[in-house]
PDB file of N, H, CA, C and O in Angstrom:
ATOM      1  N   UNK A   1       6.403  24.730 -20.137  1.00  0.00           N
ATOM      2  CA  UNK A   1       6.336  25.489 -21.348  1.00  0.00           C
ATOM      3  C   UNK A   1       5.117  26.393 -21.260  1.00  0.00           C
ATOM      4  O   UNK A   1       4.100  25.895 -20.777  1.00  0.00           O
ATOM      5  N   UNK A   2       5.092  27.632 -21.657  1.00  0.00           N
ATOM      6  H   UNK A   2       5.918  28.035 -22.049  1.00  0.00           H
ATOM      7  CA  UNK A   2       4.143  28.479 -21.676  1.00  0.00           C
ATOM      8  C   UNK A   2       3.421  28.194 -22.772  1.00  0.00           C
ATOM      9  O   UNK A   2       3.936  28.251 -23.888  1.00  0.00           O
ATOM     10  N   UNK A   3       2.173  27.861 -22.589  1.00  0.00           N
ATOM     11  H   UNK A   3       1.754  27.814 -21.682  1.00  0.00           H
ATOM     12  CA  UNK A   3       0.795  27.842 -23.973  1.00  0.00           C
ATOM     13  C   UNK A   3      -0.389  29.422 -23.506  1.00  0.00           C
ATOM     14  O   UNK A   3      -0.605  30.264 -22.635  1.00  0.00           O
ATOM     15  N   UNK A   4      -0.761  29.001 -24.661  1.00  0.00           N
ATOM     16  H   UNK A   4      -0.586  28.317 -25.369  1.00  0.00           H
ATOM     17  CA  UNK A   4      -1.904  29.927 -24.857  1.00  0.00           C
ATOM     18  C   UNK A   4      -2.921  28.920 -25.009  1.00  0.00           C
ATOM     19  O   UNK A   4      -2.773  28.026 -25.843  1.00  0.00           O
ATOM     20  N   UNK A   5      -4.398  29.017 -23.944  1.00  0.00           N
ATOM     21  H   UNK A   5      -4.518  29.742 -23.266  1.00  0.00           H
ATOM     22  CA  UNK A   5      -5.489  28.037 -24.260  1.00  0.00           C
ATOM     23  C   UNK A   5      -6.575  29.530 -24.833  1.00  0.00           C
ATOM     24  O   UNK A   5      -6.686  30.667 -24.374  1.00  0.00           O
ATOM     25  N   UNK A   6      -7.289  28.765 -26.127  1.00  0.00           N
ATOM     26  H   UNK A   6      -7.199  27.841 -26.499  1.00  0.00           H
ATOM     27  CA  UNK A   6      -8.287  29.752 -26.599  1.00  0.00           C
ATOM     28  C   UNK A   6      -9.240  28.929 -25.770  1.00  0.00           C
ATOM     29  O   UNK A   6      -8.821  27.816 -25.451  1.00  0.00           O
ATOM     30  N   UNK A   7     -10.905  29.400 -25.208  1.00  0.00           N
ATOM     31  H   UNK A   7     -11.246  30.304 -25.467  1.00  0.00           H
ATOM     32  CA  UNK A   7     -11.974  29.453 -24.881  1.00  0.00           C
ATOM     33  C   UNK A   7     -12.792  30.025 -25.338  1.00  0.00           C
ATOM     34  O   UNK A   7     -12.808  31.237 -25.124  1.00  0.00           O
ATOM     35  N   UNK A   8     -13.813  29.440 -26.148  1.00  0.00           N
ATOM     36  H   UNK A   8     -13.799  28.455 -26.322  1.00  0.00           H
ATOM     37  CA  UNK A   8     -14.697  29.618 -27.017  1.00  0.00           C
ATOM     38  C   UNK A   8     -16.137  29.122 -26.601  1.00  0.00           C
ATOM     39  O   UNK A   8     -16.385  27.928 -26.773  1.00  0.00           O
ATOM     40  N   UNK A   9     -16.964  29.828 -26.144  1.00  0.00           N
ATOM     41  H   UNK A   9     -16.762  30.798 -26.005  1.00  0.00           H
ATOM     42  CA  UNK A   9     -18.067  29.580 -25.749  1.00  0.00           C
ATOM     43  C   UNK A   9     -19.271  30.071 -26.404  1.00  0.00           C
ATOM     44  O   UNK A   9     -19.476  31.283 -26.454  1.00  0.00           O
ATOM     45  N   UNK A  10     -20.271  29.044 -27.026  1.00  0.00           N
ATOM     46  H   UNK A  10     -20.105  28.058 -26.986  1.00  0.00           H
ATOM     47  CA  UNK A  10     -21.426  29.544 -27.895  1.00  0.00           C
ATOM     48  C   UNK A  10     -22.710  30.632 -27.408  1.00  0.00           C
ATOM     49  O   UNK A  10     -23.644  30.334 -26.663  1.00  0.00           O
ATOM     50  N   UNK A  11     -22.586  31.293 -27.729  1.00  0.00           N
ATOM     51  H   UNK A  11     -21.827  31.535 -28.334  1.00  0.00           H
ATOM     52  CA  UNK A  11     -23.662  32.758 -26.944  1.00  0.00           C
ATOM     53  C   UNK A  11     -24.802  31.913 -26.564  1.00  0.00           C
ATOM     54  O   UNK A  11     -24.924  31.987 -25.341  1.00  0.00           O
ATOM     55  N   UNK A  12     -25.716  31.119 -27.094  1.00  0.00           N
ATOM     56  H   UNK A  12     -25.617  31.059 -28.087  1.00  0.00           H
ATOM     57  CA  UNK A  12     -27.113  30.502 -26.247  1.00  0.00           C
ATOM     58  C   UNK A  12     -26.803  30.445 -24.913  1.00  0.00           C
ATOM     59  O   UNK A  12     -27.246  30.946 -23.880  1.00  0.00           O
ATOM     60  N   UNK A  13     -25.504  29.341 -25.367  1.00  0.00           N
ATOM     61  H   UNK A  13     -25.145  28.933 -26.207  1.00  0.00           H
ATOM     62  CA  UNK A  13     -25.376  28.475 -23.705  1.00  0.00           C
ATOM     63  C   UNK A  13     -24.857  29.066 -22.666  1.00  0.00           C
ATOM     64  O   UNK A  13     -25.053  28.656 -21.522  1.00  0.00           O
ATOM     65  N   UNK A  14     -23.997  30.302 -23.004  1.00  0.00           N
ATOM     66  H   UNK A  14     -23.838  30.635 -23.933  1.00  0.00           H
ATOM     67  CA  UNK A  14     -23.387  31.471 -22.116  1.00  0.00           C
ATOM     68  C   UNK A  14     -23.967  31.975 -21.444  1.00  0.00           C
ATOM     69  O   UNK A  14     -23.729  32.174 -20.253  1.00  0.00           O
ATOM     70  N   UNK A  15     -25.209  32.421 -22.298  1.00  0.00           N
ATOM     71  H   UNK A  15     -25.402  32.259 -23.266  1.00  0.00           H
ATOM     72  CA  UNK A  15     -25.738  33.458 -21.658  1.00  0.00           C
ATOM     73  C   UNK A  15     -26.606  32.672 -20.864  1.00  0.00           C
ATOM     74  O   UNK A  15     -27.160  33.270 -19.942  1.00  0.00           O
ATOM     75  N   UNK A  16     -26.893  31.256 -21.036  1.00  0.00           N
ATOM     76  H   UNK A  16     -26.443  30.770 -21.785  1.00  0.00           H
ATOM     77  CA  UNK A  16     -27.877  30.691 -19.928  1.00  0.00           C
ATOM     78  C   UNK A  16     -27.349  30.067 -19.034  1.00  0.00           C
ATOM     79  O   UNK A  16     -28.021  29.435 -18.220  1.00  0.00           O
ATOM     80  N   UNK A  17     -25.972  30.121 -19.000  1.00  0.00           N
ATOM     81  H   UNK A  17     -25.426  30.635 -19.662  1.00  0.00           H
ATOM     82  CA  UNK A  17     -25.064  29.597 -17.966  1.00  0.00           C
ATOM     83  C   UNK A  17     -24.738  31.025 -17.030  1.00  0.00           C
ATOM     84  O   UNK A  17     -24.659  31.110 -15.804  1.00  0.00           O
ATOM     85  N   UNK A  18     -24.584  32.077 -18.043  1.00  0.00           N
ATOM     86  H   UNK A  18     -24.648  32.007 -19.039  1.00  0.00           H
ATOM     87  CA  UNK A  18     -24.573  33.189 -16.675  1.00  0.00           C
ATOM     88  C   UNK A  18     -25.899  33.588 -15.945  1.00  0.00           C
ATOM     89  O   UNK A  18     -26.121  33.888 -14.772  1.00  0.00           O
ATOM     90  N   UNK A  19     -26.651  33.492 -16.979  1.00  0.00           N
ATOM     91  H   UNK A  19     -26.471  33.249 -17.932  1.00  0.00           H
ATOM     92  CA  UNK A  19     -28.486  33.655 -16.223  1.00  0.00           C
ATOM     93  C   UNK A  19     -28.635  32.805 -15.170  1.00  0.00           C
ATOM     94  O   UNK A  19     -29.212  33.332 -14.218  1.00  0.00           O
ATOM     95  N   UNK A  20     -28.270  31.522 -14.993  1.00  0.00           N
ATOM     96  H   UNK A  20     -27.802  31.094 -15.766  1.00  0.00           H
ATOM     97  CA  UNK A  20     -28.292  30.713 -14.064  1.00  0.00           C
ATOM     98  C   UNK A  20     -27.224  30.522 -13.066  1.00  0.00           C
ATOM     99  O   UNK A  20     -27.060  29.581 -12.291  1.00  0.00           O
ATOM    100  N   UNK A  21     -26.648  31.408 -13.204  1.00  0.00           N
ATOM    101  H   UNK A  21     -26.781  32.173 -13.834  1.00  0.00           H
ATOM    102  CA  UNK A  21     -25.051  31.503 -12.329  1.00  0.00           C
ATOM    103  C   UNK A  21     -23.802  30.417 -12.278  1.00  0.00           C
ATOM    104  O   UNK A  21     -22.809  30.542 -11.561  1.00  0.00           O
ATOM    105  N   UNK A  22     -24.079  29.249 -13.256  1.00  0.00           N
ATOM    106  H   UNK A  22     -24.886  29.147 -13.839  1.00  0.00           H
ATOM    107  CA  UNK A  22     -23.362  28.434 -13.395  1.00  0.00           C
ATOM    108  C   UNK A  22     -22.156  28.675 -14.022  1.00  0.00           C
ATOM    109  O   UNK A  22     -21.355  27.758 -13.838  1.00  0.00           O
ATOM    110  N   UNK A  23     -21.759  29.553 -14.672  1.00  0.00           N
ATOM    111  H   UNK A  23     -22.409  30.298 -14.822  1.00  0.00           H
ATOM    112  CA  UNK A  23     -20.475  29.905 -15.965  1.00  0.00           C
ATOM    113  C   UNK A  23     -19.758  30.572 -14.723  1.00  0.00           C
ATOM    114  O   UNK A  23     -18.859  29.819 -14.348  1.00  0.00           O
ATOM    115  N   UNK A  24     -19.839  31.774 -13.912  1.00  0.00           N
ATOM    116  H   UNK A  24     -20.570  32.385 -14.217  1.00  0.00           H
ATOM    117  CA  UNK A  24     -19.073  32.358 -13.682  1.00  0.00           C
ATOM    118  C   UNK A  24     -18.136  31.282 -12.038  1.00  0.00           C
ATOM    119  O   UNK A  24     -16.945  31.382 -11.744  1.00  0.00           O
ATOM    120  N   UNK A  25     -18.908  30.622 -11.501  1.00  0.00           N
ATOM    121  H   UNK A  25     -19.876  30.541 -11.740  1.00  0.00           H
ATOM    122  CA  UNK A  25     -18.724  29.861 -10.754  1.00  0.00           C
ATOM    123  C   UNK A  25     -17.979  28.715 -11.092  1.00  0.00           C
ATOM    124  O   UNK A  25     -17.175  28.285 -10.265  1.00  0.00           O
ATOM    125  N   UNK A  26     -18.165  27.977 -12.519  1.00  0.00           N
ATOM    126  H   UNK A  26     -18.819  28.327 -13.190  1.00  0.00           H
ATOM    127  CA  UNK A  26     -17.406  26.911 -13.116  1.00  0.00           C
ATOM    128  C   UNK A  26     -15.434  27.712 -13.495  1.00  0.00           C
ATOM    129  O   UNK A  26     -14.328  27.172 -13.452  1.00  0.00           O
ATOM    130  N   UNK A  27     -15.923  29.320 -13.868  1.00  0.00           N
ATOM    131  H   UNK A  27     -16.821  29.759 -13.903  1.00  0.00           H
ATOM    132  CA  UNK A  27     -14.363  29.667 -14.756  1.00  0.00           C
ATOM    133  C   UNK A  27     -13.905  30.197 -13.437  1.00  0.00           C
ATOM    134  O   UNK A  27     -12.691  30.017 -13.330  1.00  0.00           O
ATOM    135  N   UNK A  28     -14.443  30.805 -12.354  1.00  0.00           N
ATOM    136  H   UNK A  28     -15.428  30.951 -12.440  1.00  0.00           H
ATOM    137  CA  UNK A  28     -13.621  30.467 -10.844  1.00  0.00           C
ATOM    138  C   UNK A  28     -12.470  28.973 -10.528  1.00  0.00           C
ATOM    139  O   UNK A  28     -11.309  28.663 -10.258  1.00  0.00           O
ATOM    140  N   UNK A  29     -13.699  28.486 -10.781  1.00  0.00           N
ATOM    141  H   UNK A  29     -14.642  28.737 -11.000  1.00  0.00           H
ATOM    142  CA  UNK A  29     -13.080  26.894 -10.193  1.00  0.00           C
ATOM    143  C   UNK A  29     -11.855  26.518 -10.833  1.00  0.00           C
ATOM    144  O   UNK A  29     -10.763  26.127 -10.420  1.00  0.00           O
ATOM    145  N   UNK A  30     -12.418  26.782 -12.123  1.00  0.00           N
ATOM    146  H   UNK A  30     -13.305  27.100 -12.459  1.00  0.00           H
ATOM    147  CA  UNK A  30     -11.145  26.615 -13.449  1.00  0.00           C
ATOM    148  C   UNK A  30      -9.874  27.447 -13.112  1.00  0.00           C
ATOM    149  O   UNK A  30      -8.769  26.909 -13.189  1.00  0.00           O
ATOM    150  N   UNK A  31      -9.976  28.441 -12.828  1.00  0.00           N
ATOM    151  H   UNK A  31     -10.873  28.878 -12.766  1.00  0.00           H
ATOM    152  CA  UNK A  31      -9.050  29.011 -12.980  1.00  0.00           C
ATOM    153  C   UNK A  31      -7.961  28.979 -11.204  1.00  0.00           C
ATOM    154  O   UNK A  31      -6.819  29.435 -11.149  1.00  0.00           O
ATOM    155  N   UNK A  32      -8.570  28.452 -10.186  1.00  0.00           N
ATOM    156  H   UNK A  32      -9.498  28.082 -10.230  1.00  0.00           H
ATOM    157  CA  UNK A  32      -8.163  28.142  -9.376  1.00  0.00           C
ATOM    158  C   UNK A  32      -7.073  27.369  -9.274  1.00  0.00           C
ATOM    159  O   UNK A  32      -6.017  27.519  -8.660  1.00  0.00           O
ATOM    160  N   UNK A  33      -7.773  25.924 -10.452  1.00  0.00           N
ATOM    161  H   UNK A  33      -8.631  25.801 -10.951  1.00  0.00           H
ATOM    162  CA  UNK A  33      -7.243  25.265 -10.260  1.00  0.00           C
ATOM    163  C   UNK A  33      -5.983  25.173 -11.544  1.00  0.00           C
ATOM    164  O   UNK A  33      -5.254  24.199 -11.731  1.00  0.00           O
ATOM    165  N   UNK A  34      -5.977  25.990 -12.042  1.00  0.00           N
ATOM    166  H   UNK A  34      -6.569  26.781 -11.890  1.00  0.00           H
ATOM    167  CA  UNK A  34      -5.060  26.217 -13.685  1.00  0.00           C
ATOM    168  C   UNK A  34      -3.738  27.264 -13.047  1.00  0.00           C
ATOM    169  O   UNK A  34      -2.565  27.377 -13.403  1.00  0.00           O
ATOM    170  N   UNK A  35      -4.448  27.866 -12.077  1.00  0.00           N
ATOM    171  H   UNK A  35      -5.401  27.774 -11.788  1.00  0.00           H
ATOM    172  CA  UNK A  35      -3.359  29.295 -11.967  1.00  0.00           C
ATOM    173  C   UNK A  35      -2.473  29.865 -12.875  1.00  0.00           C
ATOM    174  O   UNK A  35      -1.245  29.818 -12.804  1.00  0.00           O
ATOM    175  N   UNK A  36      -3.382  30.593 -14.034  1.00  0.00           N
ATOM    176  H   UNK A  36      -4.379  30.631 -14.092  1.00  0.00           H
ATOM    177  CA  UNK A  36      -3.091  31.261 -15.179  1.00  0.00           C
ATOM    178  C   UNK A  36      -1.966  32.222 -14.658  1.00  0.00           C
ATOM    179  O   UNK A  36      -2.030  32.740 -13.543  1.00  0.00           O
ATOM    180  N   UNK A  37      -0.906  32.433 -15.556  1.00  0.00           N
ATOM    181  H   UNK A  37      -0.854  32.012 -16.462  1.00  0.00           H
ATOM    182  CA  UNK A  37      -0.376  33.643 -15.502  1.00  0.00           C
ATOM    183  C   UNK A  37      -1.212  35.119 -15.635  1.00  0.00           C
ATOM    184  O   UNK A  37      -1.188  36.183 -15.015  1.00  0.00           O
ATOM    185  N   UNK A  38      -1.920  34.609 -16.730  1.00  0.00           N
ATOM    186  H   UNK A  38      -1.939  33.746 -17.234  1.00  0.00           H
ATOM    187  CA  UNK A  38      -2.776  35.910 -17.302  1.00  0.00           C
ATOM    188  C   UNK A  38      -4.085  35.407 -18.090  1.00  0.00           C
ATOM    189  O   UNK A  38      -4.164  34.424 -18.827  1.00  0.00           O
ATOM    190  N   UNK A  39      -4.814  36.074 -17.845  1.00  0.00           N
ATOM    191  H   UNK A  39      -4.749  36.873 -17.246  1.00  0.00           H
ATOM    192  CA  UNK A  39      -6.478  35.582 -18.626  1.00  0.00           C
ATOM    193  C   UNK A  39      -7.346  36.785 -18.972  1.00  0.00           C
ATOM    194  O   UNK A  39      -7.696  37.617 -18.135  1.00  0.00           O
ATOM    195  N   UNK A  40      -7.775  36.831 -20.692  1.00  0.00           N
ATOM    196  H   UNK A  40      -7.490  36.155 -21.372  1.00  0.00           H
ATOM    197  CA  UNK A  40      -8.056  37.755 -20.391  1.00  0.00           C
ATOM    198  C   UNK A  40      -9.459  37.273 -21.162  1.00  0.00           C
ATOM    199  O   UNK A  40      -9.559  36.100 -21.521  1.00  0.00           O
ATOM    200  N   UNK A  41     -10.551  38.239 -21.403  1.00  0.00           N
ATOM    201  H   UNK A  41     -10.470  39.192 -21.112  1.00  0.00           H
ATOM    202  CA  UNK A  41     -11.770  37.715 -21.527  1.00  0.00           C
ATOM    203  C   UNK A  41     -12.923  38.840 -22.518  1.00  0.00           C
ATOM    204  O   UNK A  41     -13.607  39.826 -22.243  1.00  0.00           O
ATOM    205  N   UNK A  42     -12.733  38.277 -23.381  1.00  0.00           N
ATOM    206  H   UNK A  42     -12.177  37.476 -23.605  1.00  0.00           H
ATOM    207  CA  UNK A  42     -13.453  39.591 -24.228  1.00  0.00           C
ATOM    208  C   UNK A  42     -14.470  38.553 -25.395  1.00  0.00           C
ATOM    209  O   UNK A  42     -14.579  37.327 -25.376  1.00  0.00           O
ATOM    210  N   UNK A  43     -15.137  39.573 -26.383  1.00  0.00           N
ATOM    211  H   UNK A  43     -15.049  40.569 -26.399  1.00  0.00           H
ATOM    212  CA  UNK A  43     -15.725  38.734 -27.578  1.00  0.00           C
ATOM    213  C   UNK A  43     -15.221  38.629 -28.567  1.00  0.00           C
ATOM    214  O   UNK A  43     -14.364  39.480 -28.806  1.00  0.00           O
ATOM    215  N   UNK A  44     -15.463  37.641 -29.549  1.00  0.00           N
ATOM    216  H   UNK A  44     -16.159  36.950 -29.355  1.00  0.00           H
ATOM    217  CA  UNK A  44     -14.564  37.296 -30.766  1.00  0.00           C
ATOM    218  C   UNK A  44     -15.791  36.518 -32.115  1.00  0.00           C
ATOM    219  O   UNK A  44     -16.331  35.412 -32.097  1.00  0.00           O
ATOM    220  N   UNK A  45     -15.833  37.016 -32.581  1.00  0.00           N
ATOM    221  H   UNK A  45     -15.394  37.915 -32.595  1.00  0.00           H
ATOM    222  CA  UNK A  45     -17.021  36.478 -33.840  1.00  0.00           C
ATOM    223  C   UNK A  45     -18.440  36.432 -33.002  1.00  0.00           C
ATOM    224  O   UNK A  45     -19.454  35.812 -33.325  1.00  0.00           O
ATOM    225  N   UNK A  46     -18.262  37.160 -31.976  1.00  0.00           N
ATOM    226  H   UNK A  46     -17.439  37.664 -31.714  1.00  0.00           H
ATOM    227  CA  UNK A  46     -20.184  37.258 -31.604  1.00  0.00           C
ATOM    228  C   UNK A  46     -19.944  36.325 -30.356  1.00  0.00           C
ATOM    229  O   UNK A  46     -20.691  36.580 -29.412  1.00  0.00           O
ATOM    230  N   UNK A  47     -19.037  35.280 -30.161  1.00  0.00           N
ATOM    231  H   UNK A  47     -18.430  35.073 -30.928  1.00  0.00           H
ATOM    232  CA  UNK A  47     -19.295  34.681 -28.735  1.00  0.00           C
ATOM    233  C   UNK A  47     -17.876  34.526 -27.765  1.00  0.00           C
ATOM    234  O   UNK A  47     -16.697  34.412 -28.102  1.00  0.00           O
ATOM    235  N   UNK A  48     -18.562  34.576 -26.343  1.00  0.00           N
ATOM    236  H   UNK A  48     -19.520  34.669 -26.070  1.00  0.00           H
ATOM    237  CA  UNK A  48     -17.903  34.997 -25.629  1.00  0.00           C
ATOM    238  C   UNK A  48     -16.596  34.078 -25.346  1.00  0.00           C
ATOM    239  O   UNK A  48     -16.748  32.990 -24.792  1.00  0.00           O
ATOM    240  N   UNK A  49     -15.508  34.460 -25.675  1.00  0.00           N
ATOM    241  H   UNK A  49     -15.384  35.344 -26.125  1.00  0.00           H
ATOM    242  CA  UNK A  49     -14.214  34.017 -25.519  1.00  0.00           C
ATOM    243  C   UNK A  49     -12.911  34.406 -24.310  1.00  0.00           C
ATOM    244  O   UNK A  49     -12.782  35.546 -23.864  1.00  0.00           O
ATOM    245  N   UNK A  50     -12.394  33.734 -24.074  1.00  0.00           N
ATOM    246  H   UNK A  50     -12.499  32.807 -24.436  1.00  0.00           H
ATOM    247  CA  UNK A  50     -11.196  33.695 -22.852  1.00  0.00           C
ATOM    248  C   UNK A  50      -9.899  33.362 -23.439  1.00  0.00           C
ATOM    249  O   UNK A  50      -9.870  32.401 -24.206  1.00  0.00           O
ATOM    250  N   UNK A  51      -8.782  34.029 -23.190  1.00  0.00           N
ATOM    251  H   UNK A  51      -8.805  34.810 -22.566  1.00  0.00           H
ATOM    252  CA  UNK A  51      -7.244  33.829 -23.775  1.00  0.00           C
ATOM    253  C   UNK A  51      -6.472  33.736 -22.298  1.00  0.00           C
ATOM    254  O   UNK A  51      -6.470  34.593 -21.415  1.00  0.00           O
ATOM    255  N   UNK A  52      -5.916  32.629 -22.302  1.00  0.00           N
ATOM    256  H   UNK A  52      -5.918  31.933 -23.020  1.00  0.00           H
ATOM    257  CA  UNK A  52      -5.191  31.790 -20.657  1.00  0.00           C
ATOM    258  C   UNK A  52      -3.962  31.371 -21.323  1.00  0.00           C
ATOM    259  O   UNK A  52      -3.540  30.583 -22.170  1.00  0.00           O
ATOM    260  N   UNK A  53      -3.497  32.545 -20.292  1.00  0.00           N
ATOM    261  H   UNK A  53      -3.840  33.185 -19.604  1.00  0.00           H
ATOM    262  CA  UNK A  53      -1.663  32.086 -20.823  1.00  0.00           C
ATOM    263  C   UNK A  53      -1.497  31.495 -19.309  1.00  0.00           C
ATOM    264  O   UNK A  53      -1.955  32.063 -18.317  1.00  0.00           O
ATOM    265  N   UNK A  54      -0.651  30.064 -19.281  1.00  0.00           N
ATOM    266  H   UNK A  54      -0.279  29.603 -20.087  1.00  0.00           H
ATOM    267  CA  UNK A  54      -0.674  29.158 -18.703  1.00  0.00           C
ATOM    268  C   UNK A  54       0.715  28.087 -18.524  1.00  0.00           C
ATOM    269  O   UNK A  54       0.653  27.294 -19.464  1.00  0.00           O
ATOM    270  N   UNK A  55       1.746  27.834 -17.791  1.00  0.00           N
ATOM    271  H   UNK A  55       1.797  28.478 -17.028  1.00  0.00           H
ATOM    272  CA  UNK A  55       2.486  27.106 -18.054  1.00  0.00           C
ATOM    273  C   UNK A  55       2.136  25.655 -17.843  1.00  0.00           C
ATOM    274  O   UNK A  55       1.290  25.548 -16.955  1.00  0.00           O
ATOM    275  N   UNK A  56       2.545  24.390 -18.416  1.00  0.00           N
ATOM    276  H   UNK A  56       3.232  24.477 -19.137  1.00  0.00           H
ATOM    277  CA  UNK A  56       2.293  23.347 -18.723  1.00  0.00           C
ATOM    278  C   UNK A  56       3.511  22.677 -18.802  1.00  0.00           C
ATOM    279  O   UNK A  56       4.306  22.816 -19.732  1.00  0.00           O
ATOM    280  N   UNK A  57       3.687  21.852 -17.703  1.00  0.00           N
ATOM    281  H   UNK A  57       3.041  21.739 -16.948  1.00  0.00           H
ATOM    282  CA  UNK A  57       5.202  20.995 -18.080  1.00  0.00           C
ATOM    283  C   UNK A  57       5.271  20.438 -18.811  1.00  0.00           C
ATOM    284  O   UNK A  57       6.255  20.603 -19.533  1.00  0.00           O
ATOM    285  N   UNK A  58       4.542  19.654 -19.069  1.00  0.00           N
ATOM    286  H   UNK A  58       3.743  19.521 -18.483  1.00  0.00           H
ATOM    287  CA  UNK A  58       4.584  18.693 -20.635  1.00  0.00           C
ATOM    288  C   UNK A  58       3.588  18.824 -21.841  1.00  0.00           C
ATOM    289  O   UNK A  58       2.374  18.661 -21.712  1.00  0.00           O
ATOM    290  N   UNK A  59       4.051  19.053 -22.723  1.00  0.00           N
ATOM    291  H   UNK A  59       5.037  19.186 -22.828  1.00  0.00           H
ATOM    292  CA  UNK A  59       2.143  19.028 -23.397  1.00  0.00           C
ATOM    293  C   UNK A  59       1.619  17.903 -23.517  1.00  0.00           C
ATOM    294  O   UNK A  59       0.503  17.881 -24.036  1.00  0.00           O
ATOM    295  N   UNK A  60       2.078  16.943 -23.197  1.00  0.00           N
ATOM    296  H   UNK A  60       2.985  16.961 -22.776  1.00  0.00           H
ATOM    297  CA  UNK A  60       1.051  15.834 -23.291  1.00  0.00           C
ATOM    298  C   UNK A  60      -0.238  16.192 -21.807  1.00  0.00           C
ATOM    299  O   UNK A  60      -1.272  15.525 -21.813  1.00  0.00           O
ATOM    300  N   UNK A  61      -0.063  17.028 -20.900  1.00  0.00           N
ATOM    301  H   UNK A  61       0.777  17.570 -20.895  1.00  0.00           H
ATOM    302  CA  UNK A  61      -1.081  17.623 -19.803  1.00  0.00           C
ATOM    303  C   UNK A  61      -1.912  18.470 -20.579  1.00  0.00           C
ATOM    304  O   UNK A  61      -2.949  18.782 -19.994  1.00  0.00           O
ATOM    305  N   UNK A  62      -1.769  18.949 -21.752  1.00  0.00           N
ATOM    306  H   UNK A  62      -0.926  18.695 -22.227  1.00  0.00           H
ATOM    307  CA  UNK A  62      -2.707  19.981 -22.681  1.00  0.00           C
ATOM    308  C   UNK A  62      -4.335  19.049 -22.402  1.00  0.00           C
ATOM    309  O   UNK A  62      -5.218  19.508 -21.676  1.00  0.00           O
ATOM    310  N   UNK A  63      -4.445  17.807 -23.084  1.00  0.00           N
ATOM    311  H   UNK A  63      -3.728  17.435 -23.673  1.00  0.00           H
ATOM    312  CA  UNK A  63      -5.909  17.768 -22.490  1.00  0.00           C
ATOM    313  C   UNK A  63      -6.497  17.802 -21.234  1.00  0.00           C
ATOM    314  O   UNK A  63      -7.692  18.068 -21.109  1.00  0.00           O
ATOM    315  N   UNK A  64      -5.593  17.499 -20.055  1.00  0.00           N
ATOM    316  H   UNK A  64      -4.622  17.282 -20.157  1.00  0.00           H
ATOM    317  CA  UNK A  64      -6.092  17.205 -19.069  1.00  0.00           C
ATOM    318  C   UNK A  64      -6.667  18.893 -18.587  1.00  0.00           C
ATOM    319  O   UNK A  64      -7.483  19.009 -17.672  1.00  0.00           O
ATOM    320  N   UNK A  65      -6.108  20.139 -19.350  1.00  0.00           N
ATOM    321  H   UNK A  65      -5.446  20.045 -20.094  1.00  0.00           H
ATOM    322  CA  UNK A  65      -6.592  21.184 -19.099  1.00  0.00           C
ATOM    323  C   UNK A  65      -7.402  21.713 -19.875  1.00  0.00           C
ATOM    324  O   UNK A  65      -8.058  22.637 -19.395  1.00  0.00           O
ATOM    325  N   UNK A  66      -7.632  21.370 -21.195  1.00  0.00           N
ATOM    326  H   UNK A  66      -7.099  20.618 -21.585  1.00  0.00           H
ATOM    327  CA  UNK A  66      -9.004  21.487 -22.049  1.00  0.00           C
ATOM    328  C   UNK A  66     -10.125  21.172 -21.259  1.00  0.00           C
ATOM    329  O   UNK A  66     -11.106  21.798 -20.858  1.00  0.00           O
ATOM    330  N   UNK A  67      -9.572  19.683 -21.116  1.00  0.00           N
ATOM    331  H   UNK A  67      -8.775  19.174 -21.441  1.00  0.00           H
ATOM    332  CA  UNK A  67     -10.597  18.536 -20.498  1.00  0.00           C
ATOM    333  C   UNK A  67     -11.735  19.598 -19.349  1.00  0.00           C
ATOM    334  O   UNK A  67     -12.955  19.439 -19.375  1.00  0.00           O
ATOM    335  N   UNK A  68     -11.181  20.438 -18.591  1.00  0.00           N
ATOM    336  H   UNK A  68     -10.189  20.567 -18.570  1.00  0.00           H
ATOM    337  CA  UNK A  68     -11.969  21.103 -17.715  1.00  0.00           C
ATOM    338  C   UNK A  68     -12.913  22.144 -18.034  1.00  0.00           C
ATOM    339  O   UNK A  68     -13.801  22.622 -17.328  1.00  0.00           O
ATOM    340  N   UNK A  69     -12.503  22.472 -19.463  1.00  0.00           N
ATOM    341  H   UNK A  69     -11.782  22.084 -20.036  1.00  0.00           H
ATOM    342  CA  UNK A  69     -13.672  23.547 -20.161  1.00  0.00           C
ATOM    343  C   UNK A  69     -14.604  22.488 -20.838  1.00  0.00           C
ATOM    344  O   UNK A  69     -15.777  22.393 -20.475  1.00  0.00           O
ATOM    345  N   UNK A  70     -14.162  21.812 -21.673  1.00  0.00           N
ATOM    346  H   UNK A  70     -13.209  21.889 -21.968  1.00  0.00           H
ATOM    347  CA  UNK A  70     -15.477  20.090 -22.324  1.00  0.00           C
ATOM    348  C   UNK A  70     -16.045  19.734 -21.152  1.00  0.00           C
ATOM    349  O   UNK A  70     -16.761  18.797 -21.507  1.00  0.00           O
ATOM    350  N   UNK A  71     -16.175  19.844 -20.165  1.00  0.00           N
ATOM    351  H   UNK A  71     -15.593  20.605 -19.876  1.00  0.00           H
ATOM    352  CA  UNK A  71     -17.009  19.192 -18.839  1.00  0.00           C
ATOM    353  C   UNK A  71     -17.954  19.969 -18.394  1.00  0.00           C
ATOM    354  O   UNK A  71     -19.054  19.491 -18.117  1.00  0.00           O
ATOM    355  N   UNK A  72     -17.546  22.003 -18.174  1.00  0.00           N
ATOM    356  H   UNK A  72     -16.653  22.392 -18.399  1.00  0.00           H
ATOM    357  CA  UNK A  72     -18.061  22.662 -18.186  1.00  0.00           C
ATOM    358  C   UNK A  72     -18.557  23.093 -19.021  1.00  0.00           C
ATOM    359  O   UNK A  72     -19.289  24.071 -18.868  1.00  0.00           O
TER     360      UNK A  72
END
């Protein structure tokens, strides 16, 4: 089934995750391992947000792909 995952990331920690090169290296990994159809990546109320259209065989797998942004 095709979902839409929102990504919502708080501007402090963003911006000290890209200052430190850790963010752009973690949404690589992520997305490697997700193989989005489409992702796209802009701002939304002031912090930096991601829209991942994504197929998912079951939704009961929906956390196991959250689960990888809560870690990061």
């Amino acid at each position: 089934m095709r979902m839409m995952l929102k990504v919502s990331i708080p501007t402090e920690d963003g911006n000290r995750a890209i200052k430190d090169g850790s963010q752009p290296q973690a949404i690589e990994r992520v997305m490697a391992d997700l193989t989005p159809e489409a992702a796209y990546f802009t701002a939304e109320a002031g912090r930096r947000t991601a829209f991942i259209f994504l197929d998912v065989a079951h939704s009961s797998d929906m956390p196991l792909v959250a689960e990888r942004f809560f870690l990061t």
